[in-house]
N, C-alpha and C positions, 0 to 999 in steps of 0.2 A: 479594428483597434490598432493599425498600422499603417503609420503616417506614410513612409515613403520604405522602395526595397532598390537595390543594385544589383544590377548582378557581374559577377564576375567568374570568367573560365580560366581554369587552369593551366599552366604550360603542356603543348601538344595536346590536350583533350584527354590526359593520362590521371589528371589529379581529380577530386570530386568537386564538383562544381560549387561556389562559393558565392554568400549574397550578404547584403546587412540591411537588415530594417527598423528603424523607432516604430518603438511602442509607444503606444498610448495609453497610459495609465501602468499598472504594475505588470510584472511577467512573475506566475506564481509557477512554479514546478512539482508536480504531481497532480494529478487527479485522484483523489483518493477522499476520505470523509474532512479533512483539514484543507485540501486545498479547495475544494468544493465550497465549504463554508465561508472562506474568507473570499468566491468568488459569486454566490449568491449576496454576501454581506456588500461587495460592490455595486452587485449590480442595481441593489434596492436604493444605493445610494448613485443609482446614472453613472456610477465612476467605470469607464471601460477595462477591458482586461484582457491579460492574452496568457492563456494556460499551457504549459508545454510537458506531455506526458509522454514514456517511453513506450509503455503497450499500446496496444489497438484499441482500448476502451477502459470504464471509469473502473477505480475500487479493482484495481489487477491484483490487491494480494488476496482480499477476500473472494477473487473471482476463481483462480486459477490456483493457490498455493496454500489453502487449507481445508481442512478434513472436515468429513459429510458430516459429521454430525453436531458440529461448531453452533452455540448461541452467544448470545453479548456476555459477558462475566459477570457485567451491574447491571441493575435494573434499567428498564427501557426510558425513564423519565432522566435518566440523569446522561442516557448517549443521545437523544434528541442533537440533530442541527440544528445551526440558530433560523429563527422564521420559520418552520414548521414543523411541528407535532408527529408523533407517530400515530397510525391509525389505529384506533381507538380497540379494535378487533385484535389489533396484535398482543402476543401473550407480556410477562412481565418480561422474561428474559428472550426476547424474538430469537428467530434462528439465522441460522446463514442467509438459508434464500429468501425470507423475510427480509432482513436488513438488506439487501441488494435490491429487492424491488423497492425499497424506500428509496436510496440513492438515485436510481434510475430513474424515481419518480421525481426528485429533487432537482435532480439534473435537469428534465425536461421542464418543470415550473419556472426558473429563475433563465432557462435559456441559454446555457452553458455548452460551448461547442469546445472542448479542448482539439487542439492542435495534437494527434496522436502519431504515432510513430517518430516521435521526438526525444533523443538521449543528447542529455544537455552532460556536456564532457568540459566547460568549462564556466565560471564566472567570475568576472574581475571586475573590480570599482577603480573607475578612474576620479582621482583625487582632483586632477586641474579640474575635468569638466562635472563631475557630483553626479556623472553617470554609471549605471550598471552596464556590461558587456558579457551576455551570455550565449556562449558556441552550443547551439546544438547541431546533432546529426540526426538527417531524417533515413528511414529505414532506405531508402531509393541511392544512399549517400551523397545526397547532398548536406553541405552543410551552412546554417546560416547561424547570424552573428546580432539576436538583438540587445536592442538599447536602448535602455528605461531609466527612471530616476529612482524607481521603485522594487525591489528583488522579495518573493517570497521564496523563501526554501517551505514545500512542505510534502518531499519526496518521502516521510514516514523512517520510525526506529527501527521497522524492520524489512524494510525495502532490500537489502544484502543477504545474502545465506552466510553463516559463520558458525563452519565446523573446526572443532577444533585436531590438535594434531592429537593423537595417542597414539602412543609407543609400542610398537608391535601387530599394526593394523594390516598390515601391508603382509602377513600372515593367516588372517584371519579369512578361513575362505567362505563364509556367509556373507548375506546383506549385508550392506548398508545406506544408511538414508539418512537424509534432513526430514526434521520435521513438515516442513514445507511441500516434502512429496510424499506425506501421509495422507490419505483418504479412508482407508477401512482398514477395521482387522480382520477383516474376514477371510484373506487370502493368507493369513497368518494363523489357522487353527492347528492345533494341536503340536507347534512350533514355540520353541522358549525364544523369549524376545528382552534384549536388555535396551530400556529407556534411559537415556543419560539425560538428567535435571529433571527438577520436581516444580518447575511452575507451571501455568495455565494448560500449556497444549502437554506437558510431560503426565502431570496427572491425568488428564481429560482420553489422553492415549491409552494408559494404562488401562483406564478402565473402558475404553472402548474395545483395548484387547482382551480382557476379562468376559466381556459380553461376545465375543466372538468363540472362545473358545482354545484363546491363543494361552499362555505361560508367560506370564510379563515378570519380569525384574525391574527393579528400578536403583540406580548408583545417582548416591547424593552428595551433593560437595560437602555440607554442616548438616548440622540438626533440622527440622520440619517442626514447625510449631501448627497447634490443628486448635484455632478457636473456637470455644464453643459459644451458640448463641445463647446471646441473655435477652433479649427481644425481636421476637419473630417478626418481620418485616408483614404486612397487609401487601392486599396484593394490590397491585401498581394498573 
């Protein structure tokens, strides 16, 4: 999916080595369930593609940065990729390593090779020529410079860790953690544990420390509204 590259070295052999190449067709960034789809949606339509992700392999937040006992939130019919189905075997709400062997399987049907160890640290639109200019660095540091007509951002909302600052932390001589580097409570029993925020992985934490044995707290910005259901969903 790349028409032509250069290469260029750095003064004395000191700087990292530099290259540029046209792409052909779009340059989507991330490998993740979004950038996947819009690159299996390519390919059904012959349009070629050049994917540039920063980890070593696909779906790195579901891979590496969330906790064992993780399933989808919504039902399995409504996270479906486009062009294929989940298998028919998997429950309503799949789990982690369920929805990963789907990816993995998705990846390998539509043919999808991302360009890995890629952190794309810039992108610019040049205005005269209606092309895209995106710097990445590959983990080896080199760095190249492609250029397409076509940019997808679909690096994910939660691709950054974002702790915030409180006041007086820096006294505090226990843990601490990002949810991100959550995997079990179980090394947390009989330990009181304060959870800050009340969505997805804040409740789902708490009660995985609950099951372990652990003391959870939890500090909330506002109020928590708890709906109750008025039709129970059939199963999917």
């Amino acid at each position: 999916s790349m028409d032509a590259m250069q290469g260029e070295q750095g003064n004395g052999g000191t700087s990292p080595r530099q290259s540029s190449c046209i792409v052909k067709g779009p340059i989507i960034v991330g490998a993740g369930p979004s950038g996947l789809a819009v690159a299996a949606t390519l390919r059904r339509h012959a349009v070629p593609f050049t994917i540039l992700e920063r980890s070593d392999g696909i779906a790195d937040l579901w891979t590496n940065r969330t906790y064992g006992r993780l399933r989808l939130h919504l039902p399995k019919v409504f996270c479906e990729l486009p062009h294929v189905r989940f298998p028919p075997e998997f429950p309503t709400y799949p789990s982690k390593r369920e929805f990963l062997r789907y990816l993995h399987s998705y990846t390998a049907h539509f043919s999808i090779s991302p360009l890995f160890g890629r952190t794309v640290t810039r992108a610019r639109f040049d205005e005269a020529t209606s092309l895209w200019h995106v710097t990445a660095a590959a983990d080896g540091g080199e760095v190249t410079e492609y250029v397409s007509k076509w940019l997808v951002v679909a690096s994910g909302e939660n691709a950054e860790v974002v702790v915030p600052k409180v006041k007086g932390r820096e006294r505090f001589a226990g843990e601490v953690l990002h949810s991100s580097e959550y995997k079990s409570g179980e090394r947390f029993k009989g330990k009181r544990v304060l959870v800050v925020g009340c969505g997805n992985s804040g409740m789902e934490m708490c009660l995985d420390l609950c099951e372990h044995g652990a003391i959870p707290f939890m500090s909330v910005r506002s109020g928590v509204s708890e709906p109750s259901p008025l039709f129970p969903l059939p199963p999917m």
